[in-house]
C-alpha positions, 0 to 999 in steps of 0.5 A: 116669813116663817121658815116652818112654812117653807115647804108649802105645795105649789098654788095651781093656776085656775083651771089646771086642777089645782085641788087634784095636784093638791092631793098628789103632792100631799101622797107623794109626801107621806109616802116619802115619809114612810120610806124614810121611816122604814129605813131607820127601823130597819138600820136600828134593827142591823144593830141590835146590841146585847148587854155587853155592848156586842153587836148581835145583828149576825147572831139573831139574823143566824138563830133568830127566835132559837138564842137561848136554851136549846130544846131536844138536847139529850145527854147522848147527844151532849156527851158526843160534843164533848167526845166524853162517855156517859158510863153505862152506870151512871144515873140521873144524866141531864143536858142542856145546851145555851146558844148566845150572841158570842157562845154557846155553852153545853152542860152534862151532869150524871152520877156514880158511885164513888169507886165507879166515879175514880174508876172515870176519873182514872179514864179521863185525866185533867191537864196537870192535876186534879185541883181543889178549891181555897174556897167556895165561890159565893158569887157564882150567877146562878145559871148553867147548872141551875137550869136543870135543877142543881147548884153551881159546881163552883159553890162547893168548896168540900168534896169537890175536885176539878181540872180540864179534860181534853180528849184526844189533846196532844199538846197544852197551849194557852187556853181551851176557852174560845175567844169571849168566853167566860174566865175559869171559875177557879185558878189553874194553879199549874196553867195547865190548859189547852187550845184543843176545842174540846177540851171540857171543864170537869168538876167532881162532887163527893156529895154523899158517902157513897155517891159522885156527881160529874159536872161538865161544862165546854164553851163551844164557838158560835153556830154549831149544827145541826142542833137536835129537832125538839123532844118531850124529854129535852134534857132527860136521858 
């Protein structure tokens, strides 16, 4: 015999009501079907991946629909994160704040004249020393920086300084990157780094004669809270 007709419903004796049990045993069936079916979506969903093979599933279960860029990031609320000031000079100040599924990332850019810009730099030193490119990085995947309109930092090679600035950081240590994020865009030639998490990459852009632009950037553990409730002037200041 075929074994596809192994699983047959029993034939009914006459006068049990063969035809009633028939149907019973037809909806038992498919109803046993759609819970086995149910459970594996459910299973597939607890283990969604990302694009580098990590597992997701705490991370959507966390954030949900909210992984991406965060909306009602100001730049106040970005430079109390980073524990860095906005100077009260500064013009076209800009944030953005990226929620992943290993870490998130804050951005803060703002301009200043070139002797208002030494006069911060002076004020929020680096790790070592202020650092300047070998050469512009032409590979850079264009994302942070670009999500608010500008170029990113590690493009430049002229006119740029960069160095980590840790505010409130007694000592240096290994690295100031949690674990998983992304490697320092140029080398630290002194291996000046810190563990302190609020240590911020700073890169300073003499694009003009008379004007600066400050990059921030900090890499920040998963699930920080509470992020700011959407705005219309998510990311202006």
């Amino acid at each position: 015999m075929n074994d596809v007709y192994a699983y047959q419903p029993p034939e009914s004796p006459p006068g049990a009501g063969g035809g009633r049990d028939r149907r019973r045993w037809i909806i038992a069936s498919v109803v046993a079907g759609l819970l086995v079916l149910s459970g594996s979506v459910v299973a597939a969903g607890l283990l969604l991946l990302d694009g580098s093979g990590e597992s997701t599933s705490g991370r959507v279960k966390d954030h949900g629909a909210d992984v991406g860029w965060a909306e009602g990031i100001t730049p106040a609320w970005m430079s109390g994160h980073m524990d860095l000031d906005i100077p009260a000079t500064a013009q076209s100040p800009q944030a953005a704040y990226e929620v992943t599924s290993r870490f998130d990332t804050g951005i803060l850019t703002f301009t200043l004249t070139r002797p208002e810009a030494e006069a911060y730099l002076t004020e929020n030193p680096p790790q070592g020393k202020w650092l300047e490119p070998t050469a512009a990085q032409t590979d850079v995947p264009a994302h942070d920086f670009t999500h608010l309109g500008l170029p990113e930092p590690e493009t430049f090679k002229k006119g740029v300084r960069y160095g980590y600035v840790c505010p409130g950081a007694a000592e240096t240590t290994a690295s100031p990157e949690p674990s998983g994020a992304p490697d320092m865009p140029y080398e630290m030639e002194d291996g000046f780094d810190t563990s302190d998490k609020r240590c911020v990459r700073l890169y300073a852009h003499e694009y003009s004669p008379q004007r600066t632009r400050v990059y921030l950037r900090a890499h920040f553990d998963p699930g920080i809270s509470p992020l700011p409730a959407a705005s219309p002037a998510a990311s202006a200041g």
